[in-house]
Structure formats: structure tokens, C-alpha cells
C-alpha positions as CSV (number, residue, x, y, z in Angstrom):
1,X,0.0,0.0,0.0
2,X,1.4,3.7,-1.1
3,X,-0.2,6.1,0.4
4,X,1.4,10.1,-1.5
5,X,0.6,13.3,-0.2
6,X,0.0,15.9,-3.3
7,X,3.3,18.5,-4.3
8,X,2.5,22.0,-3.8
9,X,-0.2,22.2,-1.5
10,X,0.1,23.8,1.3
11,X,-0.4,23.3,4.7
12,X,0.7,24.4,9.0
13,X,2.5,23.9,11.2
14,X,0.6,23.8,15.0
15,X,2.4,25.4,18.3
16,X,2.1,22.9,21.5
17,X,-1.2,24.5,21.7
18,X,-2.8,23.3,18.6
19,X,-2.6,26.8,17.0
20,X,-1.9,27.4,13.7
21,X,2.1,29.4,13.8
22,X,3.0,28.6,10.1
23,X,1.7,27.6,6.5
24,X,4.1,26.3,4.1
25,X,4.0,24.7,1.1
26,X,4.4,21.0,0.8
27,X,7.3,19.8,-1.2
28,X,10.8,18.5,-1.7
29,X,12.4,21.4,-1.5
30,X,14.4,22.9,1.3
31,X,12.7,25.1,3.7
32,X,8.9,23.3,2.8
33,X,6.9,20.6,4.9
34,X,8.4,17.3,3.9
35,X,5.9,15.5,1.4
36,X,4.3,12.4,3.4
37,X,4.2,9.0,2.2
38,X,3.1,5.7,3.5
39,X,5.5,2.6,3.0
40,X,5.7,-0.9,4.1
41,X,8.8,-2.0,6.1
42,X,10.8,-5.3,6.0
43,X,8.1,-6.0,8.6
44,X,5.5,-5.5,6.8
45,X,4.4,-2.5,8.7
46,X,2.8,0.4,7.3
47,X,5.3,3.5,8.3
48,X,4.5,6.8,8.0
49,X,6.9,10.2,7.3
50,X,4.6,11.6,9.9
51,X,5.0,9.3,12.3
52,X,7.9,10.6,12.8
53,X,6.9,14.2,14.2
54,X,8.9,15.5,16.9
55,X,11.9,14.0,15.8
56,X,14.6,14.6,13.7
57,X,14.4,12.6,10.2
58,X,17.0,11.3,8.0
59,X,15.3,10.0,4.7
60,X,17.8,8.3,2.8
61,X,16.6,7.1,-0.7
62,X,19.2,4.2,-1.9
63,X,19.8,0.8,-3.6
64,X,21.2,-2.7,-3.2
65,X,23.6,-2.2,-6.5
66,X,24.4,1.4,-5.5
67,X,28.0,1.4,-3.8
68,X,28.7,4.6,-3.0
69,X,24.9,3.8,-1.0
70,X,27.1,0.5,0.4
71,X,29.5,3.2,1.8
72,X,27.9,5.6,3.9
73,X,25.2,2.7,5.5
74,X,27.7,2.3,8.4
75,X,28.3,5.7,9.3
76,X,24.2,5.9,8.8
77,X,24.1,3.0,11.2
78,X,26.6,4.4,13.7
79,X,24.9,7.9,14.2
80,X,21.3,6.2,13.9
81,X,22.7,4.0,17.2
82,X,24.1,7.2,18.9
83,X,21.4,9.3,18.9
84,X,18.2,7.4,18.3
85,X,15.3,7.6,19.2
86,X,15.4,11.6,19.2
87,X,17.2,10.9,15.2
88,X,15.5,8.5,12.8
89,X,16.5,6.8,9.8
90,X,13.9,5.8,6.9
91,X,15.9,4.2,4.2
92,X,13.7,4.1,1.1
93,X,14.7,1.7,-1.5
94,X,13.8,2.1,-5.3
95,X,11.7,-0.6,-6.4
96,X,13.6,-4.3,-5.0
97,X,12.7,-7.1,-3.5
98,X,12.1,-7.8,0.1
99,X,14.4,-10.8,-0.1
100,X,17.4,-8.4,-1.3
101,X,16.5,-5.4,1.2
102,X,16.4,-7.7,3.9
103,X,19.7,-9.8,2.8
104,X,21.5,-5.8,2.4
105,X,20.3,-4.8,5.9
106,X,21.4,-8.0,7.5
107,X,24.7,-8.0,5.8
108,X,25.7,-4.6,6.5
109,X,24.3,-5.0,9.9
110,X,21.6,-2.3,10.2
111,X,19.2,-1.5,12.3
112,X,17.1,0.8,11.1
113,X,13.8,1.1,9.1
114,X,14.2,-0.1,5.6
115,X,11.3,1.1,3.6
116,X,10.2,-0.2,-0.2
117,X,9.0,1.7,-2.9
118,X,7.6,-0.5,-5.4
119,X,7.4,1.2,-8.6
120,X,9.4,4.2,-7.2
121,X,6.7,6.8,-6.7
122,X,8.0,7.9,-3.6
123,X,11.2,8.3,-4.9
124,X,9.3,10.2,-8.0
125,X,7.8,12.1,-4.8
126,X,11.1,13.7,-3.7
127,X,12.4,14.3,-7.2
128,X,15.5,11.8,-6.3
129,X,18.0,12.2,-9.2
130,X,20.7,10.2,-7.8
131,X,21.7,7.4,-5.6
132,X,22.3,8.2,-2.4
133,X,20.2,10.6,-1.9
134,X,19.5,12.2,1.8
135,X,16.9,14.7,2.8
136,X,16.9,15.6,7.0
137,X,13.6,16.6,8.1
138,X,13.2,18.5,11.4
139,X,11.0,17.7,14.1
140,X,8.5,19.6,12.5
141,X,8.2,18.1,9.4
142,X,10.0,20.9,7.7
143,X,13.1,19.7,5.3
144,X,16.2,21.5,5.9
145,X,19.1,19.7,3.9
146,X,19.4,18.1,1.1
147,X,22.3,15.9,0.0
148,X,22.5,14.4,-3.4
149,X,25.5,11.8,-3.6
150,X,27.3,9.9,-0.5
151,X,28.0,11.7,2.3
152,X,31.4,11.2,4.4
153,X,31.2,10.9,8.1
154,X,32.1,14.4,8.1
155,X,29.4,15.9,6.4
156,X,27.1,13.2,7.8
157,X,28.0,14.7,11.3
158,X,28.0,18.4,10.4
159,X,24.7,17.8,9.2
160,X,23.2,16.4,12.3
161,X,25.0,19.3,14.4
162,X,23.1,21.6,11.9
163,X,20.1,19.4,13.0
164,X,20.6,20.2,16.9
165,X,21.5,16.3,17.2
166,X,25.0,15.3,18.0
167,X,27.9,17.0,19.9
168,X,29.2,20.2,19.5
């Protein structure tokens, strides 16, 4: 089940209060709300974007044959086990198998949510133009960086100080 939330609407973001403080425009685009989507996990769980409210996202979109995506998954892995649960991963794969997520993720050790995209529309969603591609979404669903290639451990951790996760 793929559940997409429409490009260029537009819609708030609420204070602790339930008021309306913001409208932005929904898309992949730094600075707008984060375009939902609903994917199925290796689990089989339904998993949400907005589930994740409150917390700081990382949605990486990747593949099995991608190495540079083979890479950065263990400095993914190692930040994702330093500072979760207030940092999430959702690694969104374009269009495999189960059987080949699940035999990537077990390989390489990972713990975090591995999401599938059959047919690629989320991946369509985003606009993704490359593989690895990495789009941190604060706690309130607004995107604030976007990385297109692999990112070193460097960048990976400058990113998540810019984020207000991680030391410094």
C-alpha cells in the first residue's frame, strides 16, 4: 500500500497549543513541509513520514547495487545508534525485492527502518536524481538539507550538528 501526499499544497505547522504558527508549502524542497508518504517496512508495517513528528528525520533514498549507498550505510548505522530515538533513519529503496533489502540490511548490519517503494513513486515524490540521496527533516516536518550523492562521516555529522542532534 502507497499512500502520497500531493506536491504543492500547502499546509501548517501547529504550536504545543494546537494553534496554527506557520503555512508552508508541501514539497521536496528545502525550507517546505516534507511530502508524506506511506511505505511498508521489511516487517510488513505500514510506516509513515509523519509518524515521525517530533523527531529529527533522515530519509535516505538508496539501492542494493548502489556502492557509494554500500558506503555511507555504516556511518548511517553508527549515528542512527548514537542518537536514536530523538534521530531516525527511513531508508527508502527504489523498487527491489524484500528478499534483497532484507539480505542488504542483514549483511551490513543495520538497524534501522528499511522502507520499499515499489514502482518508485515515492522516490518520484522527492524528485530523487541520484543514488544516495539524503533529505533531514526536522522535528517539524520541515526539510532542511538536502544531500544528493554519499556523504562522508564528516558531512554526515555536520549535518546532524546543523540538526541540533549530535555533539558540539
Amino acid at each position: 500500500m502507497l499512500t502520497l501526499a500531493a506536491c504543492s499544497s500547502v499546509d501548517s505547522i501547529q504550536d504545543s497549543d494546537g494553534v496554527k504558527a506557520l503555512e508552508l508549502e508541501v514539497a521536496p524542497v528545502k525550507g517546505a513541509l516534507a511530502p508524506d508518504f506511506e511505505l511498508e517496512g521489511l516487517d510488513g508495517e505500514l510506516v509513515s513520514l509523519s509518524d515521525y513528528r517530533g523527531r529529527v528525520v533522515l530519509v535516505n533514498f538508496w539501492a542494493t547495487w548502489c556502492g557509494p549507498c554500500r558506503f555511507e550505510m555504516p556511518a548511517l548505522q553508527s549515528r542512527y545508534e548514537r542518537y536514536a530515538p530523538e534521530f531516525e533513519i527511513l531508508a527508502v529503496d527504489n523498487d527491489e525485492s524484500a528478499e534483497a533489502v532484507d539480505a542488504f540490511f542483514k549483511e551490513l548490519g543495520l538497524s534501522f527502518k528499511a522502507l520499499l517503494d515499489p514502482g518508485g513513486d515515492t522516490q518520484e515524490l522527492y524528485r530523487v536524481r541520484g543514488y544516495p540521496s539524503s533529505v533531514f527533516v526536522d522535528a517539524d516536518g520541515v526539510i532542511q538539507i538536502i544531500h544528493i550523492g554519499m556523504m562522508t562521516e564528516g558531512q554526515l555529522d555536520g549535518y546532524l550538528l546543523e540538526m541540533d542532534i549530535g555533539d558540539g
